[in-house]
Every structure is written in structure tokens, then in C-alpha cells.
C-alpha positions in Angstrom: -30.9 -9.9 -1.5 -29.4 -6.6 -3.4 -31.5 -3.3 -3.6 -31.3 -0.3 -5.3 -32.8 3.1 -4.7 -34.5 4.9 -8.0 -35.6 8.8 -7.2 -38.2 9.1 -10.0 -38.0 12.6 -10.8 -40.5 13.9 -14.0 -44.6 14.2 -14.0 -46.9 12.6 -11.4 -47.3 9.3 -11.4 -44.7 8.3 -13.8 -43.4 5.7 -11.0 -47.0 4.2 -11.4 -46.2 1.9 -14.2 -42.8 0.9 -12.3 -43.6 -0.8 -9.6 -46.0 -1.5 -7.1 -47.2 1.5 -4.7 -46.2 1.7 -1.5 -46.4 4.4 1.3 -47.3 7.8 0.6 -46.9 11.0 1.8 -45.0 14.1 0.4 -42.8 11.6 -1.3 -44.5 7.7 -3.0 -42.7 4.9 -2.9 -43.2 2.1 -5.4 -41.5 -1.5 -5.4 -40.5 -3.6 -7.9 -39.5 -7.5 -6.8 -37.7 -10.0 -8.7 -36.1 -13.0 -6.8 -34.5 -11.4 -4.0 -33.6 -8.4 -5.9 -35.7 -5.4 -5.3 -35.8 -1.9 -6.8 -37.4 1.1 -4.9 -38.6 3.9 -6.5 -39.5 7.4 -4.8 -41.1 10.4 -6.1 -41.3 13.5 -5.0 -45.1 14.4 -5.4 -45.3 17.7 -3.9 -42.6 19.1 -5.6 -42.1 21.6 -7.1 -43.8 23.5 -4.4 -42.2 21.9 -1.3 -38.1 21.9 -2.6 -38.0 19.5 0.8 -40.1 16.6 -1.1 -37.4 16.7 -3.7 -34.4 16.9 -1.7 -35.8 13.4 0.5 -36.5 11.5 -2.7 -32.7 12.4 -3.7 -31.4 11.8 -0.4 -32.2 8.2 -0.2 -31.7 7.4 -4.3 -28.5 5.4 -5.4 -29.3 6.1 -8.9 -32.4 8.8 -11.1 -34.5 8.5 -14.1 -34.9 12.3 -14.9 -38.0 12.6 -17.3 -37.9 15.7 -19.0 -41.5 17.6 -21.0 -40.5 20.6 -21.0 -37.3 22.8 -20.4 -37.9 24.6 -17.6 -36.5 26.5 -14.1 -38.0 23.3 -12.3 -35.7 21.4 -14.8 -33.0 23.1 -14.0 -33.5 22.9 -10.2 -33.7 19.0 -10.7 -30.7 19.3 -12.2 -28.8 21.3 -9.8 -30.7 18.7 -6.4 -28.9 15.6 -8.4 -25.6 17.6 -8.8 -25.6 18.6 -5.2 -26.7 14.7 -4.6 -24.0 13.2 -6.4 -26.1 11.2 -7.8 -23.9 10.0 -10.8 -26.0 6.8 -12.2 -29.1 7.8 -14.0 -31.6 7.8 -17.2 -32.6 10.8 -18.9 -36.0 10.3 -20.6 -36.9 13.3 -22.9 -40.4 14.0 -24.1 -42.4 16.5 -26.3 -39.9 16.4 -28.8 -36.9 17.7 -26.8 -33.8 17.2 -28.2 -30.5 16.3 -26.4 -28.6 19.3 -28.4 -31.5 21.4 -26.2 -30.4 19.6 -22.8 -26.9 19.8 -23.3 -26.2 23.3 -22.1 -27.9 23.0 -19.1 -26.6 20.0 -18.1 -23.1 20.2 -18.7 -20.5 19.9 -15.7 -23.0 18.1 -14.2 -24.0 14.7 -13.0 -26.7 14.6 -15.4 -24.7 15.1 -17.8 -23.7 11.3 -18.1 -26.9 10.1 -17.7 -28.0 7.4 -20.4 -30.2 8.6 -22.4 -33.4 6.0 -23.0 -36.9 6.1 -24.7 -40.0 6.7 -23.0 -40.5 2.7 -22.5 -41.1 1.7 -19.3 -41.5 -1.8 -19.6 -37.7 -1.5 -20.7 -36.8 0.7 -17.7 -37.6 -1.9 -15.5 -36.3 -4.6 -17.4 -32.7 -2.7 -17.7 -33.2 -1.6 -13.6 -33.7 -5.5 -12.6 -30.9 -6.5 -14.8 -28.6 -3.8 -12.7 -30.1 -5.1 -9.3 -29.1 -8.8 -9.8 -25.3 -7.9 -10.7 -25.2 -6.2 -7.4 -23.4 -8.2 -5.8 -25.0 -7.2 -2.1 -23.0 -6.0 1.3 -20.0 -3.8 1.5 -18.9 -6.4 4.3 -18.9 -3.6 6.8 -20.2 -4.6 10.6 -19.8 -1.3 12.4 -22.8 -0.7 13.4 -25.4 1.0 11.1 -27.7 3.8 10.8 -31.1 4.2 9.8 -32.6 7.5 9.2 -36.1 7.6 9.7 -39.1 8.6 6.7 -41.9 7.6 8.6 -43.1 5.7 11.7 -46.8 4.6 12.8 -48.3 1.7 14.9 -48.8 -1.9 13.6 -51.3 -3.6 15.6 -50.3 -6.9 17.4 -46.6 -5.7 16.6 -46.0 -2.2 17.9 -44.1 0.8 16.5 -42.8 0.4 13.2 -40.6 2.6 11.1 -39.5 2.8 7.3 -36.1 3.8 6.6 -33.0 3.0 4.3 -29.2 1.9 5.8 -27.6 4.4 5.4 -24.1 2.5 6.3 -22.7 -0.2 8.3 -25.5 -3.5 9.8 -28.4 -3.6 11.4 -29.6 -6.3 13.4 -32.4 -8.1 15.0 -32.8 -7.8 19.0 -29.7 -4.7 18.5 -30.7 -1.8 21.1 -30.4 1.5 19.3 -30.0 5.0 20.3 -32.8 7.5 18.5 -30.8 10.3 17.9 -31.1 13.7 18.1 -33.0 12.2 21.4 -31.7 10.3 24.5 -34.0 7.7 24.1 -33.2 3.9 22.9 -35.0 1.0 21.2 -34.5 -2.4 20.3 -34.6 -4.5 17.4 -38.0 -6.8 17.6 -38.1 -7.6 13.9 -36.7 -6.9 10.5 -38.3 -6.7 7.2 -36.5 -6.5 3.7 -39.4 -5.8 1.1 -42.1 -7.8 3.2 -39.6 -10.9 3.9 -37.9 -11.3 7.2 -34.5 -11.0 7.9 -31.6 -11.2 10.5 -29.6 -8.2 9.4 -29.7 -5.2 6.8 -26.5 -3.3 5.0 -25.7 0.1 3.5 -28.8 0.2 0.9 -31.4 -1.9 2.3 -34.8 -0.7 2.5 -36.1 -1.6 5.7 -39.0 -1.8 8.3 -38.2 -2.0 11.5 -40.4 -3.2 14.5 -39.1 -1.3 17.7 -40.0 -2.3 21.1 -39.0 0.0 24.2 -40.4 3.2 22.6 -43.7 4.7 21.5 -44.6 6.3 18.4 -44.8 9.7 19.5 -41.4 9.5 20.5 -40.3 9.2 16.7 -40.0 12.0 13.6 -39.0 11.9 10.8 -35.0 12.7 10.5 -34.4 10.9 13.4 -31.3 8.3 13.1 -31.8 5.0 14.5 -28.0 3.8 15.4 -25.6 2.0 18.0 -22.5 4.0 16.4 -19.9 5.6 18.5 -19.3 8.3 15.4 -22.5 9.6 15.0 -22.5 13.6 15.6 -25.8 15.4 17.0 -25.4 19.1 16.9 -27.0 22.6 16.3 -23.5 23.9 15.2 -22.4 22.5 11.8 -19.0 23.8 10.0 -17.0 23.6 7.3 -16.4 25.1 3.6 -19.3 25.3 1.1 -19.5 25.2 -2.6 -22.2 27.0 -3.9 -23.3 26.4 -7.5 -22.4 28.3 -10.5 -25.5 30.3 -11.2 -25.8 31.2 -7.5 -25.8 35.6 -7.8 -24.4 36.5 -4.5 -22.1 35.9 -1.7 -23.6 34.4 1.6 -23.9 36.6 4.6 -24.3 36.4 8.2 -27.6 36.3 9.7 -28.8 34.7 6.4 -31.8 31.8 6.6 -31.1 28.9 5.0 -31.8 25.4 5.1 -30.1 22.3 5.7 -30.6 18.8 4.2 -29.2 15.6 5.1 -30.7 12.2 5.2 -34.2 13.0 6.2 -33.4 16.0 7.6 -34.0 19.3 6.3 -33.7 21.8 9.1 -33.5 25.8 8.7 -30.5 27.0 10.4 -28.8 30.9 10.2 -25.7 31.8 8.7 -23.1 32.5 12.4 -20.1 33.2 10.7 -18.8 33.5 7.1 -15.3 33.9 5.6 -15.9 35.0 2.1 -12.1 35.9 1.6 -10.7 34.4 -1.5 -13.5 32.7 -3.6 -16.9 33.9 -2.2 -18.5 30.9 -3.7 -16.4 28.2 -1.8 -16.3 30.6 2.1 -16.1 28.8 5.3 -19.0 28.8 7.1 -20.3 28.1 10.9 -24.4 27.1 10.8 -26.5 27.1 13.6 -30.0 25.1 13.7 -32.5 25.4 16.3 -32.7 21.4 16.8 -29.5 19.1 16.4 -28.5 17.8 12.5 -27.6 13.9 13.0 -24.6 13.0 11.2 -21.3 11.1 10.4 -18.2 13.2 10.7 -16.8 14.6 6.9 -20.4 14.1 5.7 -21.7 16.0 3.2 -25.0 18.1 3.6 -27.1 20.5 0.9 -27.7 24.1 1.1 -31.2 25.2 0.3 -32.4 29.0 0.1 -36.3 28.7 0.4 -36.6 32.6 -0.6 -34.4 32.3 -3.7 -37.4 32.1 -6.4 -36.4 29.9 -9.4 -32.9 28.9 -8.2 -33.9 27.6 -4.4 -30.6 25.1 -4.5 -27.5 26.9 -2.9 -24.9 24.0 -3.0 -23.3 21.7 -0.4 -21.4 22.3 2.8 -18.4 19.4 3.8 -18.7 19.2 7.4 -16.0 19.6 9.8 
């Protein structure tokens, strides 16, 4: 079974016609089955006024269908999220009679910028997204053990706690006891579900449910990292050199709030130390948060400025 991620990024809704809806919350997912071969779509619903819906749709995506209807600062933030993202595989759907001579500016020396440009045809979206899916050829063959960062977690009656998440590298599998980071706690592996079929195992990619036993419900947020790995990194102290992107005014400065997204995780933490010799828009930086950011080491994290009106994306931070 090979899936692939889709963050649906464009009006309300537009997912609707995709796939079948899922769970919903500050981000709707919608499935789309073929075979074995699924396709997830997410879209971030209360975006454009939470930047946090957007920045969990793109966290999890492998590839983006960016609809455009109008050119816009929201557009632009889009834009700068999938940048940031790397999210290099994409559509670009423009509506309203936008040109691509109109888009280029704005997306040049970008990701977007190589995006495949396709008609406002969703039957054919699909059609072209399951065609992608079944050349997947599945697995990177890892077996360190995997992580699974958590986007949401409730009771199932006659099963227990259950939570929803993506791989996010190495396997997963049944009867496994994992830790819950940022926490202490552990939980094992009762069940696995790939799209609503069972399964032994799950790789880098999969969308999963898992059934837990060992733990209660309470005991679970989202942004917590379900993993056995020895690499994994929990701390409030994060370091390392950012890149901030090109529009951004201003140098960074100590004391500064910003906010931190990784995974699921989108934590505000406070500027301890810069070093803005040299290029102010690539300084070294020390970040402290007020709860632990769960993470592999050299992972890549984005910088968010909640307070910076239509440009709210800073840029990324490699982490030491």
C-alpha cells in the first residue's frame, strides 16, 4: 500500500470534490482510495486567521495543489509556508482569469515556482494524483524505529484510545511499546490501521490510526511524538542558523516572540541569543520554549511572527 499526502491550499471546501471527508477540526482531511493506494488530502480551514492551521496542513503534505482566485498577501503567505516547507511537488490551479505572467513574479525562487500548472478539473486532479500513488513504489526499507507525531487523539469504545497521525520516518509496529514524548509516559501498539484496513507495520508516509493501550486519553495532545527511537531530542532550548525570507524588513532581536513549527508542533518560544554579524538574515540563534519541541537531530523547523501583519512567515531554523 503507497500513500501520499496532498495539503489542499485555495477556497473552502475545494478538497470536497477530492475525496471522501474525514476528521475535522482546524484542519479537514479527505481520502481518496484506489486498490491499496490512498491519497490524503488536508486543508487548512481556519486559515487565514489561525497561520497555525496552515503551517499543520503543510507539515504533514508530500506534495500541494495551490488554487489561486485572487492575488493576494494571503497568496503570498501560501507561497512563502510551502517555500519554508520544501514542498517541491505541486499543482498550481489559477482562477478568475489569472494569468501565469501575473504569478510569476511572486513566485519566482520559489518552490511554487515549478509547480505544474493544471485547469480547474477535478475529476482530472484525482485521476493524475492516483496515477502518481500507484508508481510509488512504497517503504524506504528503513527499520529504525519510527515516529508518529500526533493530530488528534479521542476514545473508541470497545477499543480504547486512538490517535491519528502520519510516519514521519522509520516503522511502526503492532504490540511495539512507545515512548510519548515530550512526556515520560509509554504505550503500546494494540492495533494498526492504514485507511480503515489493518495492518502489521507502517513506514515514513503512512497515514495511520493507532489503538494504544497503557495510556488514557487525557494523557495525549496534539504535537506529541509517539516513538521507540534512541535519536529523538525533547527540549525547550533549540539552536542553530536561520534563514529568514527575502521580504522579511528587519533583523531578529533578543527578547523577540516568535513561534515555532515542526511536525504538529507550533510552540511560541523567545529569541535568547542572536548573532546577526555578517548577514542579518542567515544569524545564529539560541530559542527557548516554555514546553519541550520533539525532534530529530539536523531537523528543520519554521519560524513564524504572529505580530507581523501580512507577512506572519519568518523562515526556517536548521537545528543544531
Amino acid at each position: 500500500m503507497s500513500n501520499i499526502t496532498v495539503a489542499v491550499i485555495g477556497p473552502e471546501g475545494y478538497a470536497g470534490e477530492l475525496g471522501k471527508k474525514g476528521t475535522s477540526s482546524d484542519i479537514t482531511f479527505y481520502n481518496l482510495k484506489k486498490g491499496e493506494h490512498t491519497v490524503t488530502f488536508i486543508e487548512p480551514v481556519r486559515y487565514p486567521e489561525r497561520l497555525s492551521s496552515l503551517f499543520f496542513a503543510v507539515s504533514m503534505a508530500h506534495r500541494a495543489i495551490l488554487v489561486v482566485d485572487e492575488i493576494s498577501a494571503v497568496f503570498g503567505e501560501c507561497v512563502l509556508m510551502l517555500d519554508c516547507a520544501g514542498i517541491r511537488n505541486g499543482m498550481l490551479v489559477l482562477r478568475n482569469y489569472i494569468t501565469p505572467d501575473q504569478v510569476a513574479p511572486l513566485i519566482r525562487e520559489t518552490v511554487v515556482e515549478h509547480y505544474e500548472l493544471v485547469p480547474d478539473e477535478r475529476a482530472r486532479i484525482r485521476e493524475q494524483l492516483i496515477e502518481e500513488v500507484t508508481a510509488v513504489t512504497g517503504g524506504s526499507g528503513k527499520t529504525a524505529s519510527g515516529a508518529v507525531p500526533v493530530d488528534h487523539a479521542f476514545p473508541v469504545k470497545g477499543i480504547g484510545v486512538v490517535v491519528l497521525g502520519q510516519v514521519a520516518g522509520g516503522t511502526i509496529s503492532r504490540h511495539e511499546t512507545l515512548r510519548v514524548f515530550p512526556t515520560r509516559k509509554t504505550a503500546q501498539v494494540r492495533s494498526i490501521q492504514k485507511h480503515d484496513d489493518d495492518a502489521p507495520s507502517a513506514g515514513p508516509g503512512d497515514r495511520v490510526g493507532l489503538a494504544l493501550k497503557g495510556i488514557e486519553v487525557y494523557d495525549l495532545d496534539r504535537g506529541h511524538v509517539l516513538s521507540a527511537s534512541n535519536d529523538i531530542i525533547s527540549s525547550n532550548t533549540l539552536s542553530g542558523r536561520a534563514s529568514l525570507v527575502r521580504f522579511w524588513p528587519s533583523p531578529l532581536r533578543e527578547e523577540m516572540v516568535i513561534h515555532v513549527g515542526h511536525w504538529m508542533q507550533f510552540l511560541p518560544a523567545r529569541v535568547a541569543f542572536i548573532d546577526n554579524s555578517g548577514d542579518w538574515k542567515r544569524p545564529l540563534i539560541t530559542l527557548r520554549t516554555e514546553k519541550d519541541l520533539v525532534y530529530f537531530p539536523g531537523d528543520r523547523v519554521i519560524l513564524h511572527y504572529l505580530d507581523g501583519g501580512k507577512l506572519r512567515v519568518a523562515g526556517t531554523l536548521d537545528l543544531e
